[in-house]
VEXROLO-131838 format. One record per residue: residue number from 1; residue in three letters; chain; x, y, z of N, C-alpha, C in turn. Coordinates in Angstrom, 1 decimal. Layout:
% VEXROLO-131838
PT; NUM; ALA; A; X; Y; Z; X; Y; Z; X; Y; Z
...
//
This chain:
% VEXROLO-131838
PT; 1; UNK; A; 0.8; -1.2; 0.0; 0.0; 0.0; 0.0; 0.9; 1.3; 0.0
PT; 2; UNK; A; 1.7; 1.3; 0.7; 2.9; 2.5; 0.9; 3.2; 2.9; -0.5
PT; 3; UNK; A; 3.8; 1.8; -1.3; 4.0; 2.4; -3.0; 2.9; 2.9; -3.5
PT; 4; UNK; A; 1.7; 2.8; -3.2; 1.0; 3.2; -4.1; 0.9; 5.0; -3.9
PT; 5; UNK; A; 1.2; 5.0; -2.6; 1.1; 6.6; -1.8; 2.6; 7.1; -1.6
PT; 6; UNK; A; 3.7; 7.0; -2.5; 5.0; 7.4; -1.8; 5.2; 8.7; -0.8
PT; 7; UNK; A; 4.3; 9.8; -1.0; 4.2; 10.9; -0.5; 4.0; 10.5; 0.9
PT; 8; UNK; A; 3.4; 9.0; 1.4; 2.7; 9.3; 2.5; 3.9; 7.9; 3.6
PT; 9; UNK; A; 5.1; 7.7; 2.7; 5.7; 7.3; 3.0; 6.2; 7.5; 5.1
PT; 10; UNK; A; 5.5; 6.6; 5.9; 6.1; 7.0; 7.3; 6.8; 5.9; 8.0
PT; 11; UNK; A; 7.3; 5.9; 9.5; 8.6; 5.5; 10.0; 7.3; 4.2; 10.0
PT; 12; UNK; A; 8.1; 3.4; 9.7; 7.7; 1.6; 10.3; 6.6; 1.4; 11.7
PT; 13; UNK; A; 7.3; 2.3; 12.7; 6.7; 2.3; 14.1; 5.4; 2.9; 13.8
PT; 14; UNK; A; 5.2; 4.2; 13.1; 3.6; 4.9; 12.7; 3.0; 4.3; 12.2
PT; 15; UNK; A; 3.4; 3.5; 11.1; 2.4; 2.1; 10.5; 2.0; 0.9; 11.1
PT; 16; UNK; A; 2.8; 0.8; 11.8; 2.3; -0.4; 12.8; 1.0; 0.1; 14.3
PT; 17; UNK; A; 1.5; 1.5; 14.2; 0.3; 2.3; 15.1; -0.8; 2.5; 14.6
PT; 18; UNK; A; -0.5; 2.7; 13.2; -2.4; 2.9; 12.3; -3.0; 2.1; 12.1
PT; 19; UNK; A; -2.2; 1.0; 12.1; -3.1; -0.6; 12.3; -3.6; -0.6; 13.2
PT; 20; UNK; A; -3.1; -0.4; 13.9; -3.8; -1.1; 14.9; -5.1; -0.2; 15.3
PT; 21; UNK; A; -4.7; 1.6; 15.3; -5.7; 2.3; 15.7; -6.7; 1.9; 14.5
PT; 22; UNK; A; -6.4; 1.1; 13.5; -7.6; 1.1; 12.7; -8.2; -0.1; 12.7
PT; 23; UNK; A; -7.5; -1.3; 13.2; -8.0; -2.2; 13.9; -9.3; -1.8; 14.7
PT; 24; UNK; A; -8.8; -1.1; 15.9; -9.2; -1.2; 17.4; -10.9; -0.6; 16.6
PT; 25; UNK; A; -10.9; 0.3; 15.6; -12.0; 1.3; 15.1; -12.9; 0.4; 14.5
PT; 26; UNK; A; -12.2; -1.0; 13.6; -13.5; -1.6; 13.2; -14.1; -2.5; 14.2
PT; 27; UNK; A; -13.4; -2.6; 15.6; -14.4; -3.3; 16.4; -15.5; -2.5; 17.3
PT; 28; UNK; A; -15.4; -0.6; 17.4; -15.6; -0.1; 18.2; -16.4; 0.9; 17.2
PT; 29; UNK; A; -17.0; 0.5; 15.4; -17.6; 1.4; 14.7; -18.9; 2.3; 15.6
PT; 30; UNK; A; -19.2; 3.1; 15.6; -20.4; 4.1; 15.5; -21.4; 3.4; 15.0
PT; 31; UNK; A; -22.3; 3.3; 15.4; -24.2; 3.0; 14.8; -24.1; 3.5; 13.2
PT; 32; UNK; A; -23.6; 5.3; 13.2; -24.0; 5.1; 11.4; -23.1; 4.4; 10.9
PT; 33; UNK; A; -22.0; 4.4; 11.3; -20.9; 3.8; 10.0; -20.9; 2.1; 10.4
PT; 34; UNK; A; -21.5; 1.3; 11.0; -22.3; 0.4; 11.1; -23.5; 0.0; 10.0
PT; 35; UNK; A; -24.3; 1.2; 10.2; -25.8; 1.0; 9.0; -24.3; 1.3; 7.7
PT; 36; UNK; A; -23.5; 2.1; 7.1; -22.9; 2.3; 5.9; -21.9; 1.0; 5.4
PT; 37; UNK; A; -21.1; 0.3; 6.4; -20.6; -0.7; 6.5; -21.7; -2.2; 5.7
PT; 38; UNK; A; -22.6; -1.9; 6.5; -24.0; -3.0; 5.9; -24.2; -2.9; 4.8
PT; 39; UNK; A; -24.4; -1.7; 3.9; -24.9; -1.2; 2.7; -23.4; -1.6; 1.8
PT; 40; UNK; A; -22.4; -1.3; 2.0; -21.1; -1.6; 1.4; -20.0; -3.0; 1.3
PT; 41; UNK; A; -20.3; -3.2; 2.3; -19.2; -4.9; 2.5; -20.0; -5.5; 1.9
PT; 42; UNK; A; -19.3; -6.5; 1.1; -19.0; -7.6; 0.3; -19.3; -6.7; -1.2
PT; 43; UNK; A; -19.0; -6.0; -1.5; -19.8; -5.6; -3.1; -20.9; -5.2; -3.0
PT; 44; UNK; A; -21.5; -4.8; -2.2; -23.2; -4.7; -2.0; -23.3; -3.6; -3.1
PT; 45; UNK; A; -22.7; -2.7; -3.3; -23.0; -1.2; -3.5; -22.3; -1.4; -5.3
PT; 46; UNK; A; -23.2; -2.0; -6.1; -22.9; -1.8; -7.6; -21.5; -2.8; -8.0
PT; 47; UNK; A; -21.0; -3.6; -7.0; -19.7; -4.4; -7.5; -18.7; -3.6; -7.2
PT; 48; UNK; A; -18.5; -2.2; -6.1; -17.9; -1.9; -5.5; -17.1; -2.2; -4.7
PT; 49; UNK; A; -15.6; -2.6; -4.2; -15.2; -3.3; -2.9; -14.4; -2.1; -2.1
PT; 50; UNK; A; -15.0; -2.0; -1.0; -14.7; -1.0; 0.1; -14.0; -1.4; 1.7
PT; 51; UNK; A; -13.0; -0.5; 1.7; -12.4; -1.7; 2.9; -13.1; -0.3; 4.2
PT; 52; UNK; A; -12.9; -0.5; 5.5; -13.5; 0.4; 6.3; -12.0; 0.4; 7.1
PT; 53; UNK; A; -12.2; 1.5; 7.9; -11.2; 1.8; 8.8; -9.7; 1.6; 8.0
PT; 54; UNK; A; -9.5; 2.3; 6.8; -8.5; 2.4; 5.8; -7.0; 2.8; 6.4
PT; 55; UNK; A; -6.0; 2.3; 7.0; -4.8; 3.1; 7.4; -4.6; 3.6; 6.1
PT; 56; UNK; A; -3.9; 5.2; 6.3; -3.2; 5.8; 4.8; -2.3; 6.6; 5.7
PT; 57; UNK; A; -0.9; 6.1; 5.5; -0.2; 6.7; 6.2; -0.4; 7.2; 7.5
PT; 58; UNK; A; -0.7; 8.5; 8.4; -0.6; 8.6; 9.1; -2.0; 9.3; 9.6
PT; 59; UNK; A; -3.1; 8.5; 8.7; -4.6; 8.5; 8.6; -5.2; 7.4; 9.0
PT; 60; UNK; A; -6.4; 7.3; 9.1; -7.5; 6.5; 9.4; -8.7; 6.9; 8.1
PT; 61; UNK; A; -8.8; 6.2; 7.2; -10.3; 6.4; 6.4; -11.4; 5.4; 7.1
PT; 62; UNK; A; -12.5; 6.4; 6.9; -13.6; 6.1; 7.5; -14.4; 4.6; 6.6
PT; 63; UNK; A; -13.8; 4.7; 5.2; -14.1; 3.5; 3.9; -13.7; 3.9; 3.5
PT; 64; UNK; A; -12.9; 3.1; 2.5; -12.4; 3.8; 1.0; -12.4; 2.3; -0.2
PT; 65; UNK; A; -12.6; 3.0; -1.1; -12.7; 2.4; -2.4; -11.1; 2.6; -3.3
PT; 66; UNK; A; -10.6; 1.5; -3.3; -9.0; 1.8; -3.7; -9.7; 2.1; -5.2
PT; 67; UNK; A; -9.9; 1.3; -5.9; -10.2; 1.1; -7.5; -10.4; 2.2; -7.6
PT; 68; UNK; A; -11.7; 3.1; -7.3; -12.0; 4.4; -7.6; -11.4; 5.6; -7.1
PT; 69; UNK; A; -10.6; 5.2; -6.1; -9.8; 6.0; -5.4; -10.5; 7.5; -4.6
PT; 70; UNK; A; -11.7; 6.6; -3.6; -12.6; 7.4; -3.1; -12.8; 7.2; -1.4
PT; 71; UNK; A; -12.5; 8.1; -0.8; -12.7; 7.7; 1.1; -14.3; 8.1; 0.8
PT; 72; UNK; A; -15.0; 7.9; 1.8; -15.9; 8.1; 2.5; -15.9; 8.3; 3.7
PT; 73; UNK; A; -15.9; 9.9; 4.3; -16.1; 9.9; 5.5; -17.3; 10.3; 6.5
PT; 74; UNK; A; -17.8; 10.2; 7.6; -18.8; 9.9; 8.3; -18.6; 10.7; 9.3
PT; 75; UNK; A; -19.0; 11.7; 9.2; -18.9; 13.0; 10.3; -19.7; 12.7; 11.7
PT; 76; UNK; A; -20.1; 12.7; 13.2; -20.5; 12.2; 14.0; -20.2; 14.3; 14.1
PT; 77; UNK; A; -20.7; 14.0; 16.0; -21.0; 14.7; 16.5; -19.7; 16.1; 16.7
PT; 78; UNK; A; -18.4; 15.5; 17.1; -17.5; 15.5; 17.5; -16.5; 16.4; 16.4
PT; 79; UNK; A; -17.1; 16.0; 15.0; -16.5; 17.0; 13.6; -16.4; 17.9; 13.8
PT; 80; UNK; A; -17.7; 19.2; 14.3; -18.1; 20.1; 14.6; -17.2; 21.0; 14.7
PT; 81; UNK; A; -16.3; 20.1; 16.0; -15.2; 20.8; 16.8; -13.8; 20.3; 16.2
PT; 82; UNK; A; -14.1; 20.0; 14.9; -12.2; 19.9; 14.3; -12.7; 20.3; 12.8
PT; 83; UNK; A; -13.3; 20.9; 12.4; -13.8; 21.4; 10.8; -12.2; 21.6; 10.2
PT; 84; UNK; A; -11.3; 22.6; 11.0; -10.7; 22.9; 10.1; -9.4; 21.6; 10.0
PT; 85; UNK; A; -9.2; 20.8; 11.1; -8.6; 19.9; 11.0; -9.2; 19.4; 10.1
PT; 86; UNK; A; -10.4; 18.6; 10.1; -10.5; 17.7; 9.1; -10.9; 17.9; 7.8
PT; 87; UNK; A; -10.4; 19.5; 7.4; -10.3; 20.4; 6.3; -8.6; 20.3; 5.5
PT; 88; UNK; A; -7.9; 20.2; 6.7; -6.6; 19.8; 6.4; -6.0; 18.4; 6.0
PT; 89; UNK; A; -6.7; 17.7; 6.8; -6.4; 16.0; 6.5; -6.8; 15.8; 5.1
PT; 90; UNK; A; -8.3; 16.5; 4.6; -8.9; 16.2; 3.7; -7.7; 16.1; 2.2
PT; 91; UNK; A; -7.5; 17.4; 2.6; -6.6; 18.4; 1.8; -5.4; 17.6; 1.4
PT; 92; UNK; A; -5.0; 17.5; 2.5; -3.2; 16.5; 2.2; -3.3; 15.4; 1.5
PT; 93; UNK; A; -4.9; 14.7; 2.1; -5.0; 13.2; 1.3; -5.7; 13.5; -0.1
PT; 94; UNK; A; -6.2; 14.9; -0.8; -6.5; 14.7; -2.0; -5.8; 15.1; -2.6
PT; 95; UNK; A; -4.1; 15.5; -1.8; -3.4; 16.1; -3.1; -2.6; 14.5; -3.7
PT; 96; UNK; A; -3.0; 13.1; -3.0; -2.9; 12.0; -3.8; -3.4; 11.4; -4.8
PT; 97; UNK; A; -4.9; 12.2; -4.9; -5.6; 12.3; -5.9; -6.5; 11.4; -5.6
PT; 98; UNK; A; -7.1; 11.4; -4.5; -8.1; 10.5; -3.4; -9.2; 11.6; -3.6
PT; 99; UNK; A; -10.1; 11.7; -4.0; -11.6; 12.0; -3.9; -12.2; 11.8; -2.4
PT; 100; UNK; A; -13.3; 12.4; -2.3; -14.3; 12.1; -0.7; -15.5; 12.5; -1.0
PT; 101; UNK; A; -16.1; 12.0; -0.1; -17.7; 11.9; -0.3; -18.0; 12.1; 1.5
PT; 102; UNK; A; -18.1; 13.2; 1.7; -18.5; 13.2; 3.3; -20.0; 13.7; 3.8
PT; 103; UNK; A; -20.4; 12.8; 4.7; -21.7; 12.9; 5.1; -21.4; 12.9; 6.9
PT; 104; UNK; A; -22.7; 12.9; 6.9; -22.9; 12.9; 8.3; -23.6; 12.0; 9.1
PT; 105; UNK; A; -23.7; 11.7; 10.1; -24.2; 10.3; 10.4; -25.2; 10.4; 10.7
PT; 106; UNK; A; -26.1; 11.5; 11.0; -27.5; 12.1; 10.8; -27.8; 11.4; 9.5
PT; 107; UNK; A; -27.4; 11.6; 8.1; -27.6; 11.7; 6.8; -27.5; 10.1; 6.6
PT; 108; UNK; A; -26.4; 9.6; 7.4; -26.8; 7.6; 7.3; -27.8; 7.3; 8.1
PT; 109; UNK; A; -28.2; 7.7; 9.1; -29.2; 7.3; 10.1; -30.2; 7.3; 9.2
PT; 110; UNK; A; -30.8; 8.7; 8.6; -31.8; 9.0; 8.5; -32.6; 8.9; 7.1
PT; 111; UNK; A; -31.5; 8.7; 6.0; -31.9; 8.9; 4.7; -30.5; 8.2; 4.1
PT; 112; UNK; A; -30.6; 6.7; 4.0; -29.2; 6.1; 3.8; -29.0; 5.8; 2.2
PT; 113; UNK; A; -30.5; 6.0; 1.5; -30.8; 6.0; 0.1; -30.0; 6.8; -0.5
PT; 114; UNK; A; -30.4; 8.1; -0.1; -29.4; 8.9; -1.0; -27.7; 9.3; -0.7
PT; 115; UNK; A; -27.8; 9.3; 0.7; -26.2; 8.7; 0.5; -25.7; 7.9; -0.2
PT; 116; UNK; A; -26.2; 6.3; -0.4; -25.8; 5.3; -1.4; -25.8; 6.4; -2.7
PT; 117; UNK; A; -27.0; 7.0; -3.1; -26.8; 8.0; -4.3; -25.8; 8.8; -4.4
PT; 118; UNK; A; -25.1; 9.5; -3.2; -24.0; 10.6; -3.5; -23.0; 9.5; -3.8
PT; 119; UNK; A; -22.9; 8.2; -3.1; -21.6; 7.8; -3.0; -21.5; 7.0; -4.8
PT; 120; UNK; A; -22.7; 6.3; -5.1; -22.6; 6.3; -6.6; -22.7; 6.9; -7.5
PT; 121; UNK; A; -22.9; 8.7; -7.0; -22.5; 9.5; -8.3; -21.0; 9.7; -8.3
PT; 122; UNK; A; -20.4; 9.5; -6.9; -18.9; 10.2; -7.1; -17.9; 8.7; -7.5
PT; 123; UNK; A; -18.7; 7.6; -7.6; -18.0; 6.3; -8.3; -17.7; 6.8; -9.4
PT; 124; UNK; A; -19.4; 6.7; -9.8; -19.3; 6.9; -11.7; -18.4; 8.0; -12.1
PT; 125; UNK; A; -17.4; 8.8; -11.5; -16.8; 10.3; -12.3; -15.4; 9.8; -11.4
PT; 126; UNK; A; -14.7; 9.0; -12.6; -13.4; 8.8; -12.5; -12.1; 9.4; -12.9
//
């Protein structure tokens, strides 16, 4: 995975910490990214394969779609209070040329139809 991101090239020890923190995340997912997880694993979503809890370097993706080279991220309560952080993470990870599709977990809870719709318009535009 490292080659495919040289930019995001980090020390051995950082990689072995994002595993795990991305481990520890798929046992400990959120309710929405639970219902988004359901909708997505195994191919569900158009022949799509999406891994969840993505290490990228010295990140955590919420899902990502390597083929289309798309995260999905899942805003909770707690975003609110890091906008501009997670303005900057965005930023660094799309200067790899990673796309995103960010919602809110209000917006999976509540209307999970058209999320699946945002997330398969931003497939189809590769």
């Amino acid at each position: 995975m490292a080659n495919d991101y040289p930019k995001l090239n980090v020390p051995p020890a950082l990689k072995e910490r994002m595993i795990e923190i991305a481990r520890h995340l798929r046992t400990d997912q959120t309710p929405s990214e639970d219902i988004l997880w359901q909708a997505l694993r195994n191919r569900r979503l158009n022949g799509w394969k999406f891994r969840r809890q993505f290490p990228l370097g010295a990140f955590v993706l919420d899902f990502y779609c390597a083929e289309a080279r798309l995260a999905i991220e899942v805003d909770g309560p707690i975003h609110l209070q890091q906008i501009e952080a997670d303005l900057i993470r965005q930023s660094l990870i799309e200067e790899l040329g990673i796309r995103f599709v960010r919602v809110t977990a209000e917006q999976v809870e509540r209307d999970l139809p058209h999320v699946l719709k945002r997330i398969c318009d931003a497939l189809e535009i590769r």
